[in-house]
C-alpha positions as CSV (number, residue, x, y, z in Angstrom):
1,X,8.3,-2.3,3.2
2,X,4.9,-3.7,1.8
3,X,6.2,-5.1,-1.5
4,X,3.8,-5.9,-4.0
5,X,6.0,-6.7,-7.1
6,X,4.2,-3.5,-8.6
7,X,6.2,0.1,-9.4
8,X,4.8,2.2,-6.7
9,X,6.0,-0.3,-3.7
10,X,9.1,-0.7,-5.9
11,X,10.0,3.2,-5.9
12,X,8.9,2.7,-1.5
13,X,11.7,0.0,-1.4
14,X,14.2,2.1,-2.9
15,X,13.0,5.2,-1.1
16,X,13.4,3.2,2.0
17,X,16.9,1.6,1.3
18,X,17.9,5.3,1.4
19,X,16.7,6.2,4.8
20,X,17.3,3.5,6.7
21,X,20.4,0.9,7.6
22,X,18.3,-2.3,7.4
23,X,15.2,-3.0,5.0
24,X,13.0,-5.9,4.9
25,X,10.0,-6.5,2.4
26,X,6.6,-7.7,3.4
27,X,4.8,-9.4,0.5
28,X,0.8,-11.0,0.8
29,X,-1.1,-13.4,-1.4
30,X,-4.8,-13.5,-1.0
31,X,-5.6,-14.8,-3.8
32,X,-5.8,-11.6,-6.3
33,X,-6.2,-11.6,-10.2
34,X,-1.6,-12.0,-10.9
35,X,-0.8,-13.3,-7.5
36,X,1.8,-15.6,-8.6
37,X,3.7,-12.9,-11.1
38,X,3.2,-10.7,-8.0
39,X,5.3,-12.4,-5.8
40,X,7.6,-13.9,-8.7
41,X,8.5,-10.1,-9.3
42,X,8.9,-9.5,-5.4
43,X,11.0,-12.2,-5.0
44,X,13.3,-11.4,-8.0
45,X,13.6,-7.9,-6.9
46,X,14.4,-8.8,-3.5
47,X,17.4,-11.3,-4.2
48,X,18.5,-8.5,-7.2
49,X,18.7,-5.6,-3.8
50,X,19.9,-8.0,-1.5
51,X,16.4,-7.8,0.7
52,X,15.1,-10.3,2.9
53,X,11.7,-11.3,1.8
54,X,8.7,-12.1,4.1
55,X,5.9,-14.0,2.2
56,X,2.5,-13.9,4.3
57,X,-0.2,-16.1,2.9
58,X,-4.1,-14.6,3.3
59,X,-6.0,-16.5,1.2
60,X,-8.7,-16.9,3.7
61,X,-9.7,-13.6,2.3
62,X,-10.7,-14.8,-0.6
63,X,-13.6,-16.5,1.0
64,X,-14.4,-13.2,3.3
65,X,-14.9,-10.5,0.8
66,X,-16.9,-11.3,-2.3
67,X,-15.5,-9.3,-5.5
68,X,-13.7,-10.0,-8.7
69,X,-10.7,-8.9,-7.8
70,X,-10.0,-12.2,-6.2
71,X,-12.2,-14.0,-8.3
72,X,-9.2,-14.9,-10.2
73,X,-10.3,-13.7,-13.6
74,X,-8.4,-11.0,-15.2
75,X,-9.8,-7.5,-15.0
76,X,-9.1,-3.9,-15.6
77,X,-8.6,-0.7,-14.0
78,X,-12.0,0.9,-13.3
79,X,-14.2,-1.8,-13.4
80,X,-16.8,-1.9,-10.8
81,X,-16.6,-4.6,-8.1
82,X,-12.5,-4.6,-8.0
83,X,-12.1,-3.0,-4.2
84,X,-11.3,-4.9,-1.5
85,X,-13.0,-3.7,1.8
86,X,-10.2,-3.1,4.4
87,X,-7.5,-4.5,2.7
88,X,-4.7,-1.9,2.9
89,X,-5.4,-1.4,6.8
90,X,-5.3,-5.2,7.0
91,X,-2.1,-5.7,5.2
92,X,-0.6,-2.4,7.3
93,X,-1.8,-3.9,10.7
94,X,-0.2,-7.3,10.1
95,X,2.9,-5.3,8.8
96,X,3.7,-3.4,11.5
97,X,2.9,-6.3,13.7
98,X,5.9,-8.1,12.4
99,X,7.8,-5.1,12.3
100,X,7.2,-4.6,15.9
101,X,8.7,-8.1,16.8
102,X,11.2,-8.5,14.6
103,X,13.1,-5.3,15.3
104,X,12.0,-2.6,12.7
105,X,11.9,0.7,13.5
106,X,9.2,2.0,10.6
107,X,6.8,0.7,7.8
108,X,6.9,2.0,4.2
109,X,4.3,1.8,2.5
110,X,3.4,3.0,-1.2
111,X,0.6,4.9,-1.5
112,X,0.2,8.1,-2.8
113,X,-2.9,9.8,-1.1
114,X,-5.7,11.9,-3.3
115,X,-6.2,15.9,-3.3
116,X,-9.6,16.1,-4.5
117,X,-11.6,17.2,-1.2
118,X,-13.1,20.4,-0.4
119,X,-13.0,19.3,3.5
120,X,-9.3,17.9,3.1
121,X,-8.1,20.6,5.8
122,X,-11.2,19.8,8.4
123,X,-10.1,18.2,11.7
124,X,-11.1,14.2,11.8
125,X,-10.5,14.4,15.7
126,X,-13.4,16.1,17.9
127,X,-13.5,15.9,21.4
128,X,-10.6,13.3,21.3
129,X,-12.3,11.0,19.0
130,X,-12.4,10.2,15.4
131,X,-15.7,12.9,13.9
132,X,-17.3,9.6,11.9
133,X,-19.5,12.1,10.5
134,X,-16.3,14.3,8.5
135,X,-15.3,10.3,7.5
136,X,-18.3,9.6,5.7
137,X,-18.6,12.9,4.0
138,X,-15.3,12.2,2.6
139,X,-16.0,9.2,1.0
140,X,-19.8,10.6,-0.7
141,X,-19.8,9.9,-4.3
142,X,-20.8,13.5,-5.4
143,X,-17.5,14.2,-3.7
144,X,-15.9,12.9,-6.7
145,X,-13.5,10.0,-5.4
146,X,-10.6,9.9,-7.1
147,X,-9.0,6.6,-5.3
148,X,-10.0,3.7,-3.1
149,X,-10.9,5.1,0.5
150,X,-8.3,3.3,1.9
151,X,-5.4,5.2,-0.4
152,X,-6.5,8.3,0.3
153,X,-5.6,11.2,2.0
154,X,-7.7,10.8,5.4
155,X,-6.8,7.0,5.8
156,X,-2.8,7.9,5.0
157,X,-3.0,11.1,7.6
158,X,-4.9,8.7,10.3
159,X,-3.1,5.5,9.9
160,X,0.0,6.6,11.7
161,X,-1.1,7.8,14.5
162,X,-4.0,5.2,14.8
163,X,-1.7,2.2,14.6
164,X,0.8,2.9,16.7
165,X,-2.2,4.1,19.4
166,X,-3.2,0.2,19.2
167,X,0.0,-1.1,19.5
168,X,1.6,1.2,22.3
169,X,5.1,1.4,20.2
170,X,6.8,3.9,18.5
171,X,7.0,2.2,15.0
172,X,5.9,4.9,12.7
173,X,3.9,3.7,9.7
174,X,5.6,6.4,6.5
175,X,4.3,6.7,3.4
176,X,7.1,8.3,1.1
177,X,5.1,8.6,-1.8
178,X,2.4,10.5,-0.2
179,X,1.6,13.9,-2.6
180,X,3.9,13.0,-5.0
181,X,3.3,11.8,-8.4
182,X,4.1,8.6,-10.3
183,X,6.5,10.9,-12.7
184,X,8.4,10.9,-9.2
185,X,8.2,7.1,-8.9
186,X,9.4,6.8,-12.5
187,X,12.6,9.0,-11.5
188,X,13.7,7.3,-8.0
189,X,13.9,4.0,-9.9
190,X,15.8,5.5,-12.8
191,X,18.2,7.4,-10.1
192,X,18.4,3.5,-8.4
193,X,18.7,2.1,-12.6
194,X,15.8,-0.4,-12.0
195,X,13.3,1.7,-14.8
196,X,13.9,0.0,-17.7
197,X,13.5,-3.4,-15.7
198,X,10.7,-2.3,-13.9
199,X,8.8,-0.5,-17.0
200,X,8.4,-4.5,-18.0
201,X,8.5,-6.7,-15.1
202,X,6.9,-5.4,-12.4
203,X,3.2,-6.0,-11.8
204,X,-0.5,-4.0,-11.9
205,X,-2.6,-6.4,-9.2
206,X,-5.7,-5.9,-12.0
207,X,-4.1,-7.8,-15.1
208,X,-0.7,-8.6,-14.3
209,X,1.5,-6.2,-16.0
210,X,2.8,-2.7,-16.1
């Protein structure tokens, strides 16, 4: 499970607890805005549930992409400049390469996708390759973007497949929060009786705190 210390990858741990007999956490530092209360939180939560936690340093990416989200000063949700190019399919890709060789079956991840497209429904594979041309579209500001490209719909529906194409395994990448809301976060971890904890100790990557 990619564990950021935040709710949403908290609600995927739980989620993923459920479905399978063994659970692991994943957590990265690359040098974002509450790094160190991120993985404070990750490791708290992990010792609480009994999870092995892996820590995987990427500060190196600090000095490849150029925005304030790992600028280290404190920011806020909808700023301009605060995406990170790549980063989820990064952090997925490394993921699932130590899930691959360390016995894992499947990676959760906690992402919940976005609606918003008239061309949601349109093919992204012609002629047995990816239609770059149906990508782009999708991502055109008049289209109204509701979430980062790489949280969206297309990048969750093409991950899967894409990944596993590149690694020649069977290791399915899920995404159990996928079309569902945060009110259905809010409810696995107050079936699992982590809300009230959660609601003030786990982390938003912009500010550090819930």
């Amino acid at each position: 499970v990619l564990l950021s210390g935040g709710l949403d990858s908290l609600a995927t741990l739980i989620l993923a607890q459920g479905e399978c007999t063994e659970v692991g956490a994943i957590h990265f530092t690359y040098g974002q805005t509450s790094y160190k209360e991120e993985k404070k939180y990750a490791e708290e939560i992990c010792e609480k549930l009994k999870v092995p936690l892996k820590v995987i340093p990427l500060e190196f990416l600090n000095g490849v992409v150029n925005t304030k989200y790992t600028s280290g000063e404190e920011i806020e949700f909808g700023e301009p400049d605060i995406f990170v190019p790549n980063r989820n399919l990064m952090f997925i890709t490394i993921a699932h390469a130590y899930c691959q060789t360390n016995g894992y079956d499947a990676l959760y991840v906690g992402l919940y996708g976005d609606a918003e497209f008239s061309d949601l429904d349109k093919p992204v594979l012609k002629e047995d390759r990816i239609d770059a041309e149906i990508i782009k579209r999708r991502f055109k500001e008049e289209l109204d973007v509701k979430t980062f490209p790489d949280s969206s719909d297309y990048f969750i529906r093409m991950v899967d497949p894409f990944i596993q194409s590149q690694s020649g395994t069977d290791v399915a990448v899920k995404f159990p929060l996928f079309k569902k809301t945060k009110s259905y976060a809010f409810e696995v971890l107050d079936n699992a009786g982590l809300l009230e904890e959660a609601k003030y100790k786990s982390i938003s990557c912009y500010n550090g705190s819930l």
